[in-house]
TORVOZA-490026 format. One record per residue (C-alpha): residue in one letter; x, y, z. Coordinates in Angstrom, 2 decimals. Example, Ala and Ser with C-alpha at 12.3 -4.5 7.8 and 13.67 -1.06 7.14 Angstrom:
REM residues 2
ATOM  resn        x        y        z
ATOM     A    12.30    -4.50     7.80
ATOM     S    13.67    -1.06     7.14
***
This chain:
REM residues 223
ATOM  resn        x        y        z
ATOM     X     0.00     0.00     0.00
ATOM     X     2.58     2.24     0.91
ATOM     X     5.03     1.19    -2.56
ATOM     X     1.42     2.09    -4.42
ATOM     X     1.08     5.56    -2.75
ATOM     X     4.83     6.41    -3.28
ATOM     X     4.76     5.76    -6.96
ATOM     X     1.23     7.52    -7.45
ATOM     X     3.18    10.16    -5.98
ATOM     X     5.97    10.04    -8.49
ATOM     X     3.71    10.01   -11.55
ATOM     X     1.43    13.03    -9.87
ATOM     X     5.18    14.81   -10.09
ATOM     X     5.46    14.12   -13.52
ATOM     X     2.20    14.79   -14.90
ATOM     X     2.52    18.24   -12.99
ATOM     X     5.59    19.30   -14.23
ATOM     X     4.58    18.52   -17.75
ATOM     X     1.75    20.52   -17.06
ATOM     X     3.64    23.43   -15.91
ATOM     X     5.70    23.01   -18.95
ATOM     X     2.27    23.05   -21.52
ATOM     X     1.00    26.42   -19.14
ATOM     X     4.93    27.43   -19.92
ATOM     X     5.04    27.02   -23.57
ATOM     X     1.86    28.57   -24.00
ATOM     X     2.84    31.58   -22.45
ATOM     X     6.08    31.70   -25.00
ATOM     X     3.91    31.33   -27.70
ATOM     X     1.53    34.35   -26.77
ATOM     X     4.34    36.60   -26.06
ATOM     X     5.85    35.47   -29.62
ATOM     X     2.42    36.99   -31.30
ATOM     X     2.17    39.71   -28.78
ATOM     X     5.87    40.86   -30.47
ATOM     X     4.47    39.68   -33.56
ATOM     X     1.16    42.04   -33.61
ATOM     X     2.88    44.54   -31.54
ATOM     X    -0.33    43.76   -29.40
ATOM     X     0.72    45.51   -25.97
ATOM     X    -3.02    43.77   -24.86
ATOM     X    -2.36    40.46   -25.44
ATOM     X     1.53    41.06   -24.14
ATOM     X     0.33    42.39   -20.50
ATOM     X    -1.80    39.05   -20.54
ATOM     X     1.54    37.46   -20.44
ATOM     X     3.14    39.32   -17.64
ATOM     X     0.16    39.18   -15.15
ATOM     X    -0.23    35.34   -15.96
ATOM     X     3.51    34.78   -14.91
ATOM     X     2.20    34.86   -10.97
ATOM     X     0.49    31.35   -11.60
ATOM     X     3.54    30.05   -13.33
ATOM     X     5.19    31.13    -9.54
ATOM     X     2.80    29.79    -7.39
ATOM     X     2.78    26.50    -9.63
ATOM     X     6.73    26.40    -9.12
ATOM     X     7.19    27.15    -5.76
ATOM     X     4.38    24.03    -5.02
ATOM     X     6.32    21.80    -7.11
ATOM     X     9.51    22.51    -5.60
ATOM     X     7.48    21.68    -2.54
ATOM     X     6.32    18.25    -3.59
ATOM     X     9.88    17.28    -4.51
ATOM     X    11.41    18.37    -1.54
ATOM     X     8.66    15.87     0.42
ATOM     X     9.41    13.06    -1.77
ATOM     X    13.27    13.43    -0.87
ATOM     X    13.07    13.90     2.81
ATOM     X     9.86    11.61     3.28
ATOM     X    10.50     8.89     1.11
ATOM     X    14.26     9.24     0.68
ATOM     X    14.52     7.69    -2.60
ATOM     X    17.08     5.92    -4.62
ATOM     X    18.76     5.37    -7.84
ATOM     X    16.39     6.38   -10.28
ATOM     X    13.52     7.86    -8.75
ATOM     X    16.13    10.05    -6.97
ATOM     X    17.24    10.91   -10.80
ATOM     X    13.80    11.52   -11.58
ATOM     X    12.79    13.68    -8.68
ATOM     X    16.36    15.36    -8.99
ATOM     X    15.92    16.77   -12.52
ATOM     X    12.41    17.08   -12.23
ATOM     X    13.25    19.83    -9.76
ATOM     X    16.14    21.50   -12.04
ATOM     X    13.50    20.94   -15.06
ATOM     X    10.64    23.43   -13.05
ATOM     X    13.20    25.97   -12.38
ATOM     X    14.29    26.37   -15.93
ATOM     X    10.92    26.51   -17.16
ATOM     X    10.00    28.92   -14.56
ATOM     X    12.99    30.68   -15.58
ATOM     X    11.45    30.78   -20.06
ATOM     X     8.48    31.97   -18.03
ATOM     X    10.05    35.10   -17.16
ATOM     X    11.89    35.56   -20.30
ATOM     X     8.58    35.18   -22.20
ATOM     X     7.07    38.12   -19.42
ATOM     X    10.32    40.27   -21.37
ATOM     X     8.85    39.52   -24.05
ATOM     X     5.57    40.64   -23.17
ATOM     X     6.65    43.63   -22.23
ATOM     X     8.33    44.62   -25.54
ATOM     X     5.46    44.24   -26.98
ATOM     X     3.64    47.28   -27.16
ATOM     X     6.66    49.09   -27.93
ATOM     X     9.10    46.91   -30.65
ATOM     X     9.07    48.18   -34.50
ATOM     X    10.50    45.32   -35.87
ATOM     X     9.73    46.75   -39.06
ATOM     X    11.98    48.56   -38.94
ATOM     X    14.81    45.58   -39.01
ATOM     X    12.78    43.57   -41.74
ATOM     X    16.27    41.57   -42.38
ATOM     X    15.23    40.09   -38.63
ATOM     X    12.64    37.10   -38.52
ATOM     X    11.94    37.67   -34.65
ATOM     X     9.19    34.57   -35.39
ATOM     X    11.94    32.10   -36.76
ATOM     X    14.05    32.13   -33.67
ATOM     X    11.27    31.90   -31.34
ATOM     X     9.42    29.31   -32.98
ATOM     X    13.08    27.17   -33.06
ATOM     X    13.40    27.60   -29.07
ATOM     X     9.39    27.09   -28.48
ATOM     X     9.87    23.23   -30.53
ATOM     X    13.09    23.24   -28.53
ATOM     X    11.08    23.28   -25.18
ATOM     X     8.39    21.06   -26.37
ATOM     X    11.10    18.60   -28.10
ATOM     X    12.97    18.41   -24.49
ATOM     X     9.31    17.96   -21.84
ATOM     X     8.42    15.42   -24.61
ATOM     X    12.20    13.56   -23.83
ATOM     X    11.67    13.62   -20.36
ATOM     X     8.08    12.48   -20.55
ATOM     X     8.61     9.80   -22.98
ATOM     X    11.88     8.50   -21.23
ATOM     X    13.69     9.03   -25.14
ATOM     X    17.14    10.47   -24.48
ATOM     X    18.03    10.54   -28.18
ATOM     X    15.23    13.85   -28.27
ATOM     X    17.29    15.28   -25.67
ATOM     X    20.67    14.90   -27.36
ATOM     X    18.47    16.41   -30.78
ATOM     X    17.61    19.63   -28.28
ATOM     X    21.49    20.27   -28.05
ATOM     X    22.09    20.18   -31.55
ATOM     X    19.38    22.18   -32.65
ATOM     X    20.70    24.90   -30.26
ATOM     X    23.69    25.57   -32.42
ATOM     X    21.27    26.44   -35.16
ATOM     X    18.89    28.96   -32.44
ATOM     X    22.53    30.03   -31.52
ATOM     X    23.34    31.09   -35.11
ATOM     X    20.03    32.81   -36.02
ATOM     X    20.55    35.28   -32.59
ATOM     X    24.02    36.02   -33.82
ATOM     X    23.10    36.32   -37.45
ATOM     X    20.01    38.44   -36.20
ATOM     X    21.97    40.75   -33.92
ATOM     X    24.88    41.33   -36.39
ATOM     X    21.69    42.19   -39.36
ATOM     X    20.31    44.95   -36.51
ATOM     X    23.68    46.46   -36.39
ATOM     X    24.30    46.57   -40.32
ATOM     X    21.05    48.21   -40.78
ATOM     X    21.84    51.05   -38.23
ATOM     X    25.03    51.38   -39.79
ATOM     X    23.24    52.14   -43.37
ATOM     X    20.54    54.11   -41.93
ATOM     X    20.27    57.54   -43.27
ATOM     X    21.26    60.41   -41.03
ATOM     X    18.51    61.24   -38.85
ATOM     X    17.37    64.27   -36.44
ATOM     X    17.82    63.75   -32.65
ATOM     X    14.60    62.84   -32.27
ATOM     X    14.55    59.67   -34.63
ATOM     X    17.96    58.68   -33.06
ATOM     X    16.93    58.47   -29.69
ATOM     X    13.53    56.66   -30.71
ATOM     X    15.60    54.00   -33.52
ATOM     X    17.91    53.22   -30.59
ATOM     X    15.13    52.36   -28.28
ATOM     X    13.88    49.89   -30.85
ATOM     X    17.90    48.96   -31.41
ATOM     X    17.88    47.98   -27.75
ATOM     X    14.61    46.20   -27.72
ATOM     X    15.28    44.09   -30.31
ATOM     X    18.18    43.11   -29.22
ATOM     X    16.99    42.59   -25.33
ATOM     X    14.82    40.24   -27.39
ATOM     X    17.38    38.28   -29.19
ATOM     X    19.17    37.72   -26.24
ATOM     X    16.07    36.20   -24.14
ATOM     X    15.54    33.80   -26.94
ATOM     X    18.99    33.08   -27.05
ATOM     X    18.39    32.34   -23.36
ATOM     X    15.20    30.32   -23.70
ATOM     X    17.03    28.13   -26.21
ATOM     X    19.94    27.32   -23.67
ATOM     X    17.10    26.65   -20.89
ATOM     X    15.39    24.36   -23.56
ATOM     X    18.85    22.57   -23.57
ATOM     X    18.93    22.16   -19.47
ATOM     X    15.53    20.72   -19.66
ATOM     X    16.89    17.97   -22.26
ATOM     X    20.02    17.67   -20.50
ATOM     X    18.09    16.73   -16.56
ATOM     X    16.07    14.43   -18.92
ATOM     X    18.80    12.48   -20.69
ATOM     X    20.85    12.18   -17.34
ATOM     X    17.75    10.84   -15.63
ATOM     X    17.23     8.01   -18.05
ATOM     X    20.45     7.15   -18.94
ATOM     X    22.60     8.78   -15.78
ATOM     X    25.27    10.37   -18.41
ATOM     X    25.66    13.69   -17.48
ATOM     X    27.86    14.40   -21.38
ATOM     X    25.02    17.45   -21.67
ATOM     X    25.02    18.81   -17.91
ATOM     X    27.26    21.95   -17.97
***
């Protein structure tokens, strides 16, 4: 009875945190067509929804913390609950990147950079995070270990985006004070937002890296 209760408890974890990481995702992907739509609405959505993603965090981080000291588990449940617990923190970590996002929202002219496909990168690190929950919830390391490689590609679209924001500004025509000040606003926004997908990408890459290491205890990704 007790065995039954402990691993009911393990697969409540698990169906939580992949919950948390759908709730996640979702928020990435409204934040993506906030920027997109330059919808300042639909971007403050995001940022007051990122208090739930909290609260669901900090109850998780609970629930692993009582399966350690309760149940003091072994081997590979200890794996599991381990990176389960490294897993919610990086997603609760894309869950305030996406709330940047949100809040550039209202006030990004991407149009400005049309040589920039904000949309491309984002959409790379938002299959990134679904590729690596889907590895830990499947038990298939070899998705994990495709997460890592596809980062060097979200890698070179933010440095191939950030260098095409500087070349522009370079060949922009000379402009009053006024237009400077406002064009370097957007500069820094856009670039603020290359960075933080940059940065979901490489937390995208944790997530597979805790889920490789808990099925196959090789820590080759862990860095």
């Amino acid at each position: 009875m007790v065995r039954k209760q402990y691993q009911t408890q393990l697969d409540e974890l698990r169906d939580d945190v992949l919950y948390m990481s759908e709730v996640v995702a979702e928020r990435l992907r409204m934040a993506l067509d906030a920027l997109e739509q330059q919808d300042a609405e639909l971007g403050e959505e995001v940022i007051t929804g990122d208090a739930e993603i909290n609260e669901m965090y900090l109850e998780l981080e609970q629930d692993c913390i009582d399966l350690i000291a309760l149940q003091q588990p072994v081997a590979g449940d200890l794996r599991f609950i381990a990176a389960s617990f490294k897993i919610i923190t990086d997603l609760e970590r894309i869950a305030d990147l996406a709330t940047n996002l949100g809040e550039y929202a209202g006030e990004a002219h991407q149009e400005v950079f049309p040589d920039v496909d904000i949309q491309l990168i984002g959409d790379e690190t938002l299959d990134m995070l679904e590729i690596s929950m889907d590895a830990y919830h499947t038990e298939n390391a070899d998705l994990g270990y495709e997460v890592a490689e596809r980062d060097d590609k979200v890698d070179e679209l933010c440095e191939s985006a950030s260098e095409a924001v500087v070349r522009d500004l370079i060949q922009t025509e000379e402009l009053d004070e006024g237009n400077v000040q406002a064009t370097m606003r957007d500069v820094s926004r856009l670039l603020l937002t290359i960075r933080d997908l940059e940065r979901v990408g490489d937390h995208a890459v944790n997530i597979a890296a805790r889920a490789v290491y808990m099925i196959t205890n090789d820590d080759d990704l862990l860095y």
